[in-house]
N, C-alpha and C positions, 0 to 999 in steps of 0.2 A: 641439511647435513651435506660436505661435501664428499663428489664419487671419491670412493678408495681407491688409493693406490695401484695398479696396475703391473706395475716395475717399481720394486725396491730398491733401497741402497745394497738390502742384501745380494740383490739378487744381480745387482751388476757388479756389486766386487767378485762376485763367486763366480759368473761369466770370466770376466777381466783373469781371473787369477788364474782359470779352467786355461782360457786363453796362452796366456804368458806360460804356465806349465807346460803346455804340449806347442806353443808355436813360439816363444818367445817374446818379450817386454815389446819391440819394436812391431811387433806384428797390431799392435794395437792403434785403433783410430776410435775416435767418437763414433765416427760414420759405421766402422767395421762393427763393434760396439755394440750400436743401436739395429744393424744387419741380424745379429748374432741372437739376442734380445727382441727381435719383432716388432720391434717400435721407431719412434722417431728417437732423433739424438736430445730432445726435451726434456725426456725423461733422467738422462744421464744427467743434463747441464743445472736440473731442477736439484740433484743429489751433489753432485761434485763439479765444483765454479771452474775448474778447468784439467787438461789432461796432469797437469802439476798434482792437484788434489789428489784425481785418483792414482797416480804413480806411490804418493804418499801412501797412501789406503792400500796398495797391495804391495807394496814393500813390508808394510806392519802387519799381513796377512801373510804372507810369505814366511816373514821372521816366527812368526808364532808357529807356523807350520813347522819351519826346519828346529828351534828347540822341541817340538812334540818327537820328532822324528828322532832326532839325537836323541831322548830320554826313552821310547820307547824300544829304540836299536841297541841300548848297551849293554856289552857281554858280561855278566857280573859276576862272572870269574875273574875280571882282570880290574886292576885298584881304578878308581874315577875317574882319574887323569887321560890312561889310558885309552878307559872305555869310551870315552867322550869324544878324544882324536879320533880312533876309528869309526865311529859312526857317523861324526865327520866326514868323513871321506867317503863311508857310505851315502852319503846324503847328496854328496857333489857327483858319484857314479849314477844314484835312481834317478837325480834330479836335475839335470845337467842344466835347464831351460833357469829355473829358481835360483842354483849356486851361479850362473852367471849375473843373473839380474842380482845380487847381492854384491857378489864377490868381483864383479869387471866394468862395475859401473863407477863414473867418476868418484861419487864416493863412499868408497868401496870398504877402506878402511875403518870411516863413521860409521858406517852400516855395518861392519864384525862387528863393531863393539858396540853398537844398539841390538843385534841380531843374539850376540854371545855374550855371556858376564867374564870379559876377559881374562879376569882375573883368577877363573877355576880353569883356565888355561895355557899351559908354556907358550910362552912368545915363540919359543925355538921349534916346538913340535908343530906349531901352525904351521910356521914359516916353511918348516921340511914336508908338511903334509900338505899344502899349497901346492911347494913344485910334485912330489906326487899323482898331485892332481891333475894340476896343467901339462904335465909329460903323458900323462894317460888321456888327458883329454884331446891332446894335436897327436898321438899315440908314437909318439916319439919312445912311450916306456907304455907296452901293448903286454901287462901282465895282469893273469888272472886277481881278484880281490884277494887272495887267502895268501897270496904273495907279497902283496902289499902290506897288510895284516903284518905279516913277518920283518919287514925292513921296519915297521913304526916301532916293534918291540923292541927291535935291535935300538933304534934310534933313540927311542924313550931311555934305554939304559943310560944309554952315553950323555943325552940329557936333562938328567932329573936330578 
């Protein structure tokens, strides 16, 4: 019978992903990786043939994340449309490390719309809830969330 496993596949995308959440996509190497994991980088290369693969693997962990989060965070008092933008935004305020690896990466666009079923989404309220984001993110627009909240309703009107 061959030894079991040691390091999983699970157990290095859930490192990888820990990773990228709290340090960012770029913070990752095989070597860092295999540091973080207690092992050699064998184990990694044995799971995922190169950093391309696992990039792959925690982008589609990431994306299942931010739908759970979006479906868990919406306010349901307010119609679907709504509650989905905003928790959107909440998603890019908790998770600044994640909505970048999605959202600023070459392809950023492919990745909303494998990330989000576009389609139960306004083009226009993305677009406005994006700059939002990115105004608050370089704090160019340094307002509380509940503020924010307010300009999407307003905007949602004028858009729907």
């Amino acid at each position: 019978m061959p030894p079991q496993k040691r390091i999983t596949k699970e157990m290095i995308l859930e490192k990888a992903f820990f990773i990228t959440q709290t340090e960012g996509y770029e913070s990752i190497t095989v070597r860092s990786l295999a540091c973080e994991l207690s092992c050699s980088t064998q184990p990694i290369y044995q799971e995922f043939k190169d950093m391309s693969d696992l990039k792959v693997a925690i982008m589609q962990k990431t994306c299942e994340y931010m739908a759970n989060f979006i479906t868990q965070n919406r306010d349901k008092s307010l119609s679907s449309d709504l509650a989905n933008i905003i928790a959107y935004i909440q998603f890019a305020n908790a998770e600044k490390r994640l909505f970048q690896l999605i959202f600023t990466s070459r392809d950023g666009l492919q990745m909303m719309q494998y990330c989000l079923d576009i389609s139960s989404f306004n083009i226009n309220m993305i677009i406005y809830a994006n700059g939002i984001i990115m105004m608050n993110a370089y704090k160019t627009l340094d307002i509380p969330f509940e503020e924010m909240k307010k300009m999407i309703i307003k905007a949602y009107e004028v858009f729907k």
